[in-house]
C-alpha angles and dihedrals in degrees: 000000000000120000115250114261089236135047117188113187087062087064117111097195137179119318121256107270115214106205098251096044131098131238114254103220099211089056092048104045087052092051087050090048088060090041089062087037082068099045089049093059086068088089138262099310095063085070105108084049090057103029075053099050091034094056093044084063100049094051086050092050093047090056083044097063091047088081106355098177078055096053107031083127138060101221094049092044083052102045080044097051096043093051092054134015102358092218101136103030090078094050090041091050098057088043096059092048085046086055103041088050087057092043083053104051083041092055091044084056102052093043104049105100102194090058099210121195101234117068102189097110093049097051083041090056089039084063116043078050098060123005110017095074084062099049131090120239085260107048085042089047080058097048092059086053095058101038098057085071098053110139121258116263088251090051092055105027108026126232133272124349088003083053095054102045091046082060097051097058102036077064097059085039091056105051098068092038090069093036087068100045085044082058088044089054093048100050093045090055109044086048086043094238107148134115149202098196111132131219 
């Protein structure tokens, strides 16, 4: 029987979020590398998704290790970075939309009661909620290509008992995941950084 794609319990995640805190940027751009690791495991054809997100941290990470004690968290690199050179809002922004497509898709799994076998519809939905309203005709042409070959729930998540216990972890993975791009919301819109460009 072939192993699940995923396997969430060996899933470090995102670190809990208590409203007031901040959100340190290492932990969370390590969180956000395994979260792409994942994505990568969908096969060949999730590549310009990954070879994207995976770029927008590096370019975050790189501004990270100029003045590490400065930028130790996410909320102050960010404000920094919007007042002066606007290197990193851009990157941080398309990341954010990446990740809350996949929390989407995520959250469209586990509560789907009915746990049908084929996912297209919820990475479709995933989609057409997050990313897609910032996306060309062609980009989003390209994005229905790759989504029609999205693995089944038991290839990426196992039957059964492996199954359950996948869910139940993607759930408490889930929580502080959100947490963090509800932190992300907040900041680029109290500093007005949103944007509607499309790529």
């Amino acid at each position: 029987k072939m192993e699940p794609k995923l396997s969430m319990r060996t899933f470090k995640g995102y670190p809990e979020l208590p409203t007031n805190d901040k959100i340190n940027t290492i932990h969370f751009l390590n969180a956000s590398r395994e979260v792409v690791a994942a994505f990568e495991s969908f096969g060949k054809l999730f590549k310009p998704v990954v070879y994207d997100m995976n770029g927008n941290i590096e370019k975050l990470h790189k501004h990270y290790v100029l003045d590490k004690m400065r930028n130790q968290f996410l909320d102050d690199m960010l404000v920094d970075d919007a007042k002066n050179r606007r290197i990193i809002v851009e990157p941080l922004l398309w990341l954010k939309r990446a990740l809350e497509m996949i929390e989407a898709f995520f959250t469209n799994i586990l509560s789907d009661t009915s746990s049908q076998e084929d996912l297209k519809q919820h990475i479709r939905d995933a989609y057409k909620s997050t990313l897609q309203p910032y996306h060309g005709w062609i980009v989003q042409e390209a994005f229905s290509m790759i989504y029609r070959w999205v693995p089944s729930r038991s290839q990426l998540f196992g039957h059964g008992e492996k199954h359950s216990e996948n869910m139940q972890y993607l759930d408490i993975f889930l929580h502080p995941l959100r947490a963090h791009l509800q932190r992300l919301n907040n900041l680029y819109t109290a500093h007005s950084l949103h944007s509607t460009k499309k790529a």
